[in-house]
Backbone as CSV, one residue per row, in Angstrom:
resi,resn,N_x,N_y,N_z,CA_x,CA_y,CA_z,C_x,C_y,C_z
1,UNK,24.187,-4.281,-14.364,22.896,-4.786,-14.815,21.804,-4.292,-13.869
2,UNK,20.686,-3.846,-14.167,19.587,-3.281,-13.490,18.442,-4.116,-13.289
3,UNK,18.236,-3.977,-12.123,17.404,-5.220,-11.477,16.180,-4.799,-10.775
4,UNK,15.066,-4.850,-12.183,14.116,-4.359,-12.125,13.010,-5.858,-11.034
5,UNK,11.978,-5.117,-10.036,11.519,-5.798,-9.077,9.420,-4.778,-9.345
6,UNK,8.705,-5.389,-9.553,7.540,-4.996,-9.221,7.030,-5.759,-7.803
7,UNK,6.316,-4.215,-7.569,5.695,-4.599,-6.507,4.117,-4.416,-6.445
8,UNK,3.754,-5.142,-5.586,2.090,-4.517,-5.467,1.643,-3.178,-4.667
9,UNK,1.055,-2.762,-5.198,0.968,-1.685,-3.896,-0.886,-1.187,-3.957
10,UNK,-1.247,-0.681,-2.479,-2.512,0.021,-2.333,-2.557,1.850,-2.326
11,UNK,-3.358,2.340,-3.130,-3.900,3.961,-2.656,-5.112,3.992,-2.418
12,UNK,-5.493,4.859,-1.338,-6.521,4.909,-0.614,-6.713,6.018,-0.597
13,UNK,-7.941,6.941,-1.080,-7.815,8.452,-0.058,-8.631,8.283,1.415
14,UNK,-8.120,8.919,2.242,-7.977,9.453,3.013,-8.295,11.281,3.716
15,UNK,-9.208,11.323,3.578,-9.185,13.064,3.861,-9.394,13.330,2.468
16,UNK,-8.224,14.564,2.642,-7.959,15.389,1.676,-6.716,14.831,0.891
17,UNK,-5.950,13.540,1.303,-4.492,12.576,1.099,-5.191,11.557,0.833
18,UNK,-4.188,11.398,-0.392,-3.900,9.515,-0.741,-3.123,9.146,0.356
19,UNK,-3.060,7.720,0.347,-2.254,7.214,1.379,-1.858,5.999,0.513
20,UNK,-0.554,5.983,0.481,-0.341,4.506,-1.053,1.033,3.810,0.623
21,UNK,0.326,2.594,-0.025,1.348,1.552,0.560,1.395,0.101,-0.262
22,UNK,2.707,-0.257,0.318,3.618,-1.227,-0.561,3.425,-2.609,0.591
23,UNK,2.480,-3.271,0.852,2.206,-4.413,2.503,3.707,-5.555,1.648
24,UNK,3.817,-5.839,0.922,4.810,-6.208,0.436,6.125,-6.273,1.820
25,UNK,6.547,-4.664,1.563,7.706,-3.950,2.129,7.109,-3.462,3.303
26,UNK,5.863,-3.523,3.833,5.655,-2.376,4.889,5.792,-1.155,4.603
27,UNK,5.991,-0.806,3.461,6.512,0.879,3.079,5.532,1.810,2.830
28,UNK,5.338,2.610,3.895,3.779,3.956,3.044,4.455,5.290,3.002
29,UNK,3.661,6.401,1.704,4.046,7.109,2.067,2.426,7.481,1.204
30,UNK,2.275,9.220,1.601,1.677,10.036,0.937,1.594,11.030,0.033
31,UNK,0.450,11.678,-0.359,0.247,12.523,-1.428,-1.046,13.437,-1.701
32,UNK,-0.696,14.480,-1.969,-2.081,15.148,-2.091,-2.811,14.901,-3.112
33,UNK,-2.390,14.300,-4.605,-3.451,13.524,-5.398,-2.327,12.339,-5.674
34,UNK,-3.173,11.143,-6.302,-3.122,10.375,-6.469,-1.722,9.711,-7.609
35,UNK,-1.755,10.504,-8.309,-0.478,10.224,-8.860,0.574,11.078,-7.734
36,UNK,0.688,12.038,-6.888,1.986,12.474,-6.153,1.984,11.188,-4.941
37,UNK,0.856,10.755,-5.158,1.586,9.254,-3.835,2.084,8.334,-4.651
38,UNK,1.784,8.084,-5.633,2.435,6.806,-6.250,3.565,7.268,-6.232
39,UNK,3.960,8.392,-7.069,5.491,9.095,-7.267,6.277,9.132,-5.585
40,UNK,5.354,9.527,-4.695,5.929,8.955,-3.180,6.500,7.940,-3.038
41,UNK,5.677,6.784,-3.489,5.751,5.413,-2.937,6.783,5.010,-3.057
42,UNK,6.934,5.817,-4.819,7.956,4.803,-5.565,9.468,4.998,-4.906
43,UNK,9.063,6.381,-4.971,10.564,7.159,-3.793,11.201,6.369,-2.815
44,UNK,10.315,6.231,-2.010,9.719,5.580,-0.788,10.263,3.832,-0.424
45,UNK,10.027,2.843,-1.756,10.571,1.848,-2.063,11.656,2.100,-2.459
46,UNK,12.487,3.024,-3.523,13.636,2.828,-4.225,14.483,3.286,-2.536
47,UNK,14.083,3.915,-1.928,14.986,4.287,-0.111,14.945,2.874,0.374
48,UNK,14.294,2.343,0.642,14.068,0.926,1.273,14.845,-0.179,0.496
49,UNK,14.738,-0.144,-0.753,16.056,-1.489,-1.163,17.223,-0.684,-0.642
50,UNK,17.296,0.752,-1.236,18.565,1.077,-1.110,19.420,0.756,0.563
51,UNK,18.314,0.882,0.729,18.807,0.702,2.457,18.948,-0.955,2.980
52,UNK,18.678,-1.485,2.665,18.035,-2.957,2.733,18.255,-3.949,2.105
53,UNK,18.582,-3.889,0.827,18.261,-4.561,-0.808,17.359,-5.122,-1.242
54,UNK,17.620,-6.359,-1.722,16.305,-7.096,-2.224,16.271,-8.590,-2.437
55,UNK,17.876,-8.769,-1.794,18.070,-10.336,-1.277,17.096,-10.809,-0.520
56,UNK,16.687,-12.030,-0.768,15.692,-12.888,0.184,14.360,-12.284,-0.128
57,UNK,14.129,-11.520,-0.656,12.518,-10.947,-0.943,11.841,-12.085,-1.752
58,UNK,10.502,-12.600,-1.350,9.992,-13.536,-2.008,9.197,-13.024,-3.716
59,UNK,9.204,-13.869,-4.108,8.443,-13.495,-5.463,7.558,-13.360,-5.497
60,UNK,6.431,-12.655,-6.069,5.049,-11.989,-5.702,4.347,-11.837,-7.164
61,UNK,3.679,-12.380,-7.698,3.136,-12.680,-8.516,2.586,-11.160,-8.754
62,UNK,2.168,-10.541,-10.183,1.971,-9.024,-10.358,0.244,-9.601,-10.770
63,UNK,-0.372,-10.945,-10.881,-1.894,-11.063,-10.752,-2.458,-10.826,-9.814
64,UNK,-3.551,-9.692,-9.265,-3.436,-9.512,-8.293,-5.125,-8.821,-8.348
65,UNK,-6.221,-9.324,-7.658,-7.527,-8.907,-7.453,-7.644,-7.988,-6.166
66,UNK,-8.172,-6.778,-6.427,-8.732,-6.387,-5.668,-10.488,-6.177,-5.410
67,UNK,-10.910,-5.975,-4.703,-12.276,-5.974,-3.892,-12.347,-4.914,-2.836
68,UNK,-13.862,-4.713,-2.482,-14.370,-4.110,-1.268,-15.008,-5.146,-0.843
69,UNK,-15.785,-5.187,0.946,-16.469,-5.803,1.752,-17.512,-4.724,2.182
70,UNK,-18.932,-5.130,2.360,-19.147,-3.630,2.687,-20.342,-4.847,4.020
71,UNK,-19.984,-4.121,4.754,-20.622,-4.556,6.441,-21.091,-4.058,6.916
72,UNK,-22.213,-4.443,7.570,-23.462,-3.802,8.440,-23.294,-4.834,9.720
73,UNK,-22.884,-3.691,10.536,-23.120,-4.026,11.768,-24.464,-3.703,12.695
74,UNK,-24.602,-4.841,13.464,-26.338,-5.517,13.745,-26.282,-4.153,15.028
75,UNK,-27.309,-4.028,15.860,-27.768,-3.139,16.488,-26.658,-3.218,18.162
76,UNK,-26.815,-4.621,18.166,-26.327,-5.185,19.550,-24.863,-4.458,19.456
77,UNK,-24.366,-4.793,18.782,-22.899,-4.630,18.182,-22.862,-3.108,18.263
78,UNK,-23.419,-2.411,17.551,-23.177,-0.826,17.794,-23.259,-0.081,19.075
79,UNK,-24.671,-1.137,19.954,-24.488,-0.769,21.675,-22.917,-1.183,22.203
80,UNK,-22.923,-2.095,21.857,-21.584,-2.303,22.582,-19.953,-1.379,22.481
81,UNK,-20.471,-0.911,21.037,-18.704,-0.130,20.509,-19.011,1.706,21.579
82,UNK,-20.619,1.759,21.853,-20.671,3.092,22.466,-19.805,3.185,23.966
């Protein structure tokens, strides 16, 4: 019987690279467009049960919002990071 598991996962580019990760599993991998990281990822996860399984993994709901924050840092603050 096949024991299908979704996960959540993030892609980001990066450069000239996606960068897709699974915070789930801790699992990242990359790609030069955006569908070759997912096809990574997925790689990437199916190595990690295989190695690992999927006993004790908590259940993770597939509703799932994402967002940006976008921050301005005050003047003081930018003296200080120099």
């Amino acid at each position: 019987m096949e024991n299908k598991k979704v996960f959540l996962v993030s892609i980001i580019q990066e450069g000239k690279f996606f960068v897709a990760r699974c915070p789930e599993l801790g699992v990242t991998s990359q790609g030069e467009s955006l569908v070759e990281a997912q096809k990574n990822l997925k790689e990437a996860i199916e190595l990690y049960i295989e190695s690992f399984g999927l006993e004790d993994m908590p259940e993770v709901s597939v509703d799932s919002y994402g967002t940006t924050v976008e921050v301005v840092a005050k003047d003081e603050l930018i003296e200080l990071l120099k």
